[in-house]
C-alpha positions, 0 to 999 in steps of 0.5 A: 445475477437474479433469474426467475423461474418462470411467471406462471398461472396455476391451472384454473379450478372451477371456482375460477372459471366461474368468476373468481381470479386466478392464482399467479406467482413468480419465483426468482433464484441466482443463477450462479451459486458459491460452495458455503455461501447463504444466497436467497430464493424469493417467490410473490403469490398474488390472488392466493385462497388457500395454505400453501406448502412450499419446498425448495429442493437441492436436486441432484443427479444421485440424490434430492436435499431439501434446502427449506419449507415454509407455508403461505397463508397470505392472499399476497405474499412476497416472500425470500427464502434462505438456503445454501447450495445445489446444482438444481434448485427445484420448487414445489407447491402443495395446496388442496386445489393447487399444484405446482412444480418448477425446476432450474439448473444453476452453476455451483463455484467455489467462494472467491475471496481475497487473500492479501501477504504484505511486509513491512517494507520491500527490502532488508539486509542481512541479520534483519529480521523480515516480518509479514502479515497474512491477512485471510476471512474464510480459511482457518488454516493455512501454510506459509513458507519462506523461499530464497531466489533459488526457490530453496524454502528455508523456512515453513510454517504449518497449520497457521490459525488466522482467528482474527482474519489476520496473522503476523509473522516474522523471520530473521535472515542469516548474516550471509543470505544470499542476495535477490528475490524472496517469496512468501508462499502462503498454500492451502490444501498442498495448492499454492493461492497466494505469493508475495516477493521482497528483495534482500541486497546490500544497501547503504545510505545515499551520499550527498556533496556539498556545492558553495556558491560565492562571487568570483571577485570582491574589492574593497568597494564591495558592501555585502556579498551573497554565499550560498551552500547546496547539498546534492544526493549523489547515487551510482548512474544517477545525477545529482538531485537536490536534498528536499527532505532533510534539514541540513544546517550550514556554516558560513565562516570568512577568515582574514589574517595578517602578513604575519603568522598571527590570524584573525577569524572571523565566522560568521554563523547561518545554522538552522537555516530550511533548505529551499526546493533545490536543496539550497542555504543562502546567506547575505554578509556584510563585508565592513566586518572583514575592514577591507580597506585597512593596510596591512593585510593579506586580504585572504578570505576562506569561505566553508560551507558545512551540512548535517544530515538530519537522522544519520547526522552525516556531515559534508563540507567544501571550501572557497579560497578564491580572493588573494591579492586580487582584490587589493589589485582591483581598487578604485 
């Protein structure tokens, strides 16, 4: 925050008091000032006839430090000048007629800044390695180390130089680590100012089943029928949701075989298909393929329904084995 000195006139000489106008100024200086930072005192003189020296000064209670001078020649002139720290800013002019002092006191802090520690993700397994970044403009040098859940530091790294304002650093956990909450402490000067927590536990990949949707009953009279396969990811305490985000590939197969020890199948290919929002396949088949109205069969149909998880290539299958006799029984 800009606070000014004080608005204030010089005392008048006699060339004014005969006529001539006075000389005004202002002085404006921030009211709180951070330890190493360049901050700007600024000062407007109206109606100036003469040079004028002007000293801005750093005072203090065991000694004065002079932070600028300039000289003003200009009958008006607004002007900043630039200066690094003190608790008492003190300004002074000098000319052949005028004269002026003024003083303030201000509030010196240390700079605040933003120290920012991120992994490359939120939790790793045993024998991973663990990699992080320190990212930091005002510091050089720091200390960084590496705590378990018992607060045991396990590793440490000193006198890390972050030229660049970044830094990149990297650990490998044990095959046996032990399982929780590790810290990044990142220290300067022996004081902790910044901590960044990350999880080691023993994770595996999310399981999925696979659900088939068919009719109940088909007769001979049936034309086309609608299968319909879904993959659910199943995880401990949790409902089953649907997949979304994978591409799953499904096969719908019909087999039909005689009375005899001899089969016939007959497979009926849907692979590729996109999964919809509820982690679905369908497919229409046509049923005249399967000749249900010819004698001699035992009009048994199996349906299977296959899914690949992409990436980890997973499979998970199920089967339908629904229609025996029945569907010879229900004739019309």
């Amino acid at each position: 925050m800009i606070q000014p000195f004080d608005t204030a006139l010089s005392p008048p000489t006699q060339a004014q008091i005969s006529g001539n106008p006075l000389v005004q100024y202002v002085a404006v200086a921030p009211s709180i000032i951070y330890m190493e930072t360049s901050e700007n005192f600024c000062i407007q003189i109206n109606n100036l006839n003469e040079t004028l020296n002007l000293t801005l000064l750093l005072k203090s209670k065991s000694q004065d430090v002079m932070l600028n001078q300039v000289t003003v020649k200009e009958k008006d002139v607004f002007q900043c000048v630039p200066f690094q720290v003190s608790p008492t800013l003190e300004l002074t002019g000098n000319g052949l007629t005028q004269h002026f002092l003024r003083r303030k006191e201000v509030q010196i802090e240390e700079p605040k800044h933003l120290l920012f520690i991120q992994t490359d993700k939120p939790m790793y397994k045993a024998e991973e390695q663990e990699q992080f970044w320190v990212m930091d403009k005002l510091w050089n040098l720091l200390s960084c180390s590496f705590q378990d859940p018992k607060n045991n530091r396990v590793f440490q790294w000193r006198d890390v130089e972050v030229p660049l304002g970044i830094i990149q650093l990297s650990y490998s956990l044990s095959s046996d680590p032990i399982l929780g909450i590790y810290k990044v402490v990142v220290e300067k000067d022996s004081k902790k100012v910044a901590v960044y927590s990350f999880e080691v536990d023993e994770y595996v990949l999310p399981k999925f089943e696979v659900l088939l949707k068919a009719p109940k009953l088909i007769t001979i009279m049936t034309n086309e029928i609608k299968f319909a396969v879904c993959g659910r990811y199943v995880m401990l305490n949790y409902s089953p949701f649907p997949i979304v985000s994978r591409r799953p590939c499904p096969i719908c197969s019909g087999r039909r075989s005689y009375t005899t020890s001899d089969k016939w199948l007959l497979f009926l290919g849907c692979c590729g298909m996109q999964a919809d929002g509820d982690g679905c396949f369908s497919k229409v088949v046509n049923m005249e393929q399967f000749l249900l109205r010819q004698q001699g069969f035992s009009m048994d149909i199996n349906v299977e329904g296959k899914i690949t998880e992409e990436g980890t290539g997973n499979l998970q299958k199920t089967k339908e084995h629904q229609w025996t006799d029945r569907m010879a029984q229900n004739q019309t």
